[in-house]
C-alpha angles and dihedrals in degrees: 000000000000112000120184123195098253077067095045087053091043091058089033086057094059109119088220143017111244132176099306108031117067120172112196120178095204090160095173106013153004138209111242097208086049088059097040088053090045094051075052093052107035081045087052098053087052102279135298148150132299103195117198123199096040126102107250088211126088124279085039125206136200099242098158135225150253095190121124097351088186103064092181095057087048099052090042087058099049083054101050083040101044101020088232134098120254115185115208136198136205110215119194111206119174091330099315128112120235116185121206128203109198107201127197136225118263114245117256117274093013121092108194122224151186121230090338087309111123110200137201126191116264123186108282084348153043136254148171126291118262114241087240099051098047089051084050092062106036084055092059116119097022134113100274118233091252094076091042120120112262093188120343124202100057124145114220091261090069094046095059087048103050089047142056100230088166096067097050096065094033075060106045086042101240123124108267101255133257103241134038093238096060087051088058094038087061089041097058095044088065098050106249099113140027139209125209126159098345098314142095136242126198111208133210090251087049097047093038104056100024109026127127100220128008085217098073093056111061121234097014094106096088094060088067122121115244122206118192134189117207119193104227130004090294133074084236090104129036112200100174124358111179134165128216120243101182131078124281095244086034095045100033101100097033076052095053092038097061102039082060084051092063107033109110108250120215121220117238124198107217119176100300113357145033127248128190106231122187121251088240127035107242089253100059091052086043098059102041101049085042084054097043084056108054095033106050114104115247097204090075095087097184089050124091127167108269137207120203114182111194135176097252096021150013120223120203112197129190122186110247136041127263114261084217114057110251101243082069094053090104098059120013110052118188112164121209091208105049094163098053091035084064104046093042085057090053094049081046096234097128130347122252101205100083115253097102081102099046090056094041083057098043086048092051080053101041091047090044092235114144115261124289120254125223117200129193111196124173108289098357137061122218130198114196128208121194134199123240117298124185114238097246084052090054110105124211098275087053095059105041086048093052091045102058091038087060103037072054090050097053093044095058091054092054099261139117119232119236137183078259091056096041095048090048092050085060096042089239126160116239092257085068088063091108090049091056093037082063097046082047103041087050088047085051086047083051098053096229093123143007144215107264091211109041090179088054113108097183108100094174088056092038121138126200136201127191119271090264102051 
């Protein structure tokens, strides 16, 4: 617990606050119970710093602080308050005084609180903890649901029967094997099913990607994936609702072929002839759903994934909420359901790896549809997917949004996004470029992204990089 300014101005240089770094000015005071619910939240993301003495607003300056002149009695008094140590250090830069609240991790399993209230970190702010993310952490460290027993008691011939051990091996490319008790042997390596004492148990992993028919597990039902039809941009009329009664694995290509069965096309006029397109390019429709169904969170028993086919979109929900913010999809992957992300990218189903975002993203571009939006509600995620708009029909949110997904894009393959790149993501001819420099110059007020080179004075051969860069 050393810090040294260079790491004072590197924190100071971060274009926003997030969930472990908190600048307060507090130049005379500060309130004790704001500072008690802070060392919660800040506990609660995993640990981090609330700095004191520091302007929380862009471009920030040291402006020193009077607060807690006795750092002993302070700390004394969060512990007596939290039950847990916080260390605190007294900075002295150009004769002001910072003061620096170093805040540890929770331990797993345990959520800390204050007077029953357990806090997250929110913006400038706290807040509650969400249901879902308490039941997260107090989760942490148990058996997950995935390696639960289904139905115990079963003999080998019930097993082959329950579930489809062909199409394991047809997916994951290997002969199907000569004997029965190589099949459950495999089986068991990979953690479907289990043998004790002579007998068999499915488990969830095992029913949910390879079984036969959702009917013969309870419960599993409602881990079935619903796809609905509306007739028109609205839920007022319901034209098809069907639920899936296969495997995840099993049932993963029949899936993807019927909900492009259902999109809406759009008929294209080329040179000489016309040609039905569908509203969303097959890629886009393969790795969300791929995604929806590895992320959502299995411990929220009256959620399902959901598919919902509009005129004008299709929205793709999963229960839970991501454990990174969505502006961060394209390049941070972290999956709530490792086991089954791993088996799902050897039977080449998604890849695990991270980039089903990125291309859902190039193929909006290459297919000239507005960004996709990603939405986090209470206890689901939703990632939208719109038909084709024409520019002059994008509103504000559209293009902000497109902007900062490509000046992503670009960023992940190792380029920088300029007026140049931009225009051409929209197809739009060079007299449009002042029309670009002011997208780009809201998604800048926005903070969404940032000039690469601030001592540049060139706007035209500017270049940009996403806020986190």
């Amino acid at each position: 617990m050393n810090t040294t300014l260079d790491d004072l101005y590197r924190w100071m240089s971060a274009l926003r606050e997030d969930e472990h770094l908190e600048f307060k000015e507090a130049k005379v005071q500060y309130d004790s119970l704001k500072l008690f619910r802070y060392c919660v939240a800040l506990a609660n993301e995993g640990g981090g710093k609330l700095v004191l003495g520091i302007s929380d607003k862009a471009p920030r300056a040291i402006v020193g602080t009077q607060a807690f002149l006795n750092p002993a009695e302070i700390k004394s008094k969060i512990f007596d308050k939290l039950r847990f140590r916080v260390d605190i250090e007294e900075l002295i830069c150009y004769e002001k005084r910072v003061l620096i609240f170093h805040i540890p991790s929770r331990p797993m399993g345990t959520a800390y609180h204050i007077d029953g209230a357990y806090l997250m970190r929110s913006t400038e702010d706290t807040l509650p903890m969400s249901e879902d993310r308490l039941r997260q952490i107090f989760n942490e460290g148990r058996p997950e649901w995935l390696m639960h027993g289904k139905r115990e008691n079963y003999s080998a011939e019930q097993i082959v029967s329950l579930l489809d051990t062909q199409s394991y091996f047809d997916l994951i490319k290997l002969p199907y094997p000569a004997t029965r008790e190589a099949v459950l042997e495999r089986f068991e390596k990979e953690k479907l099913i289990k043998h004790k004492d002579g007998k068999w148990t499915i488990t969830n992993l095992g029913a949910l990607l390879f079984a036969k028919h959702f009917d013969e597990f309870d419960g599993l039902t409602r881990k079935a994936v619903r796809v609905i039809i509306y007739d028109g941009t609205s839920k007022l009329k319901t034209k098809l609702d069907k639920v899936g009664n296969k495997g995840y694995a099993v049932g993963f290509e029949g899936l993807i072929d019927f909900i492009n069965g259902q999109i809406p096309v759009n008929e294209v006029i080329g040179k000489a002839l016309r040609q039905e397109v569908k509203m969303f390019p097959d890629i886009t429709v393969r790795e969300l759903v791929a995604n929806a169904l590895i992320h959502q969170d299995f411990s929220e028993s009256g959620g399902q994934v959901m598919i919902e086919i509009y005129s004008d979109r299709m929205e793709i929900t999963n229960p839970g909420v991501p454990s990174i913010p969505p502006e961060r999809f394209i390049d941070e992957y972290e999956s709530r359901n490792p086991i089954l992300a791993d088996l799902m990218r050897r039977l080449r189903i998604c890849e695990e790896k991270g980039s089903g975002v990125d291309k859902v993203i190039n193929a909006a571009e290459v297919f000239q549809l507005p960004a996709p939006d990603f939405r986090v509600a209470e206890r689901h995620t939703v990632a939208v997917l719109f038909a084709h708009k024409e520019f002059e029909a994008m509103d504000h949110n559209d293009r902000i949004r497109a902007c900062y997904q490509h000046c992503c894009l670009k960023y992940v393959m190792n380029e920088k996004m300029s007026n140049q790149s931009l225009r051409e993501r929209f197809k739009l001819p060079e007299n449009k470029a002042e029309t670009i420099s002011r997208i780009i110059k809201e998604t800048v007020t926005d903070q969404l992204i940032k000039i690469d080179d601030p001592a540049s004075a060139s706007k035209r051969y500017a270049r940009y990089v996403p806020f986190w860069a």
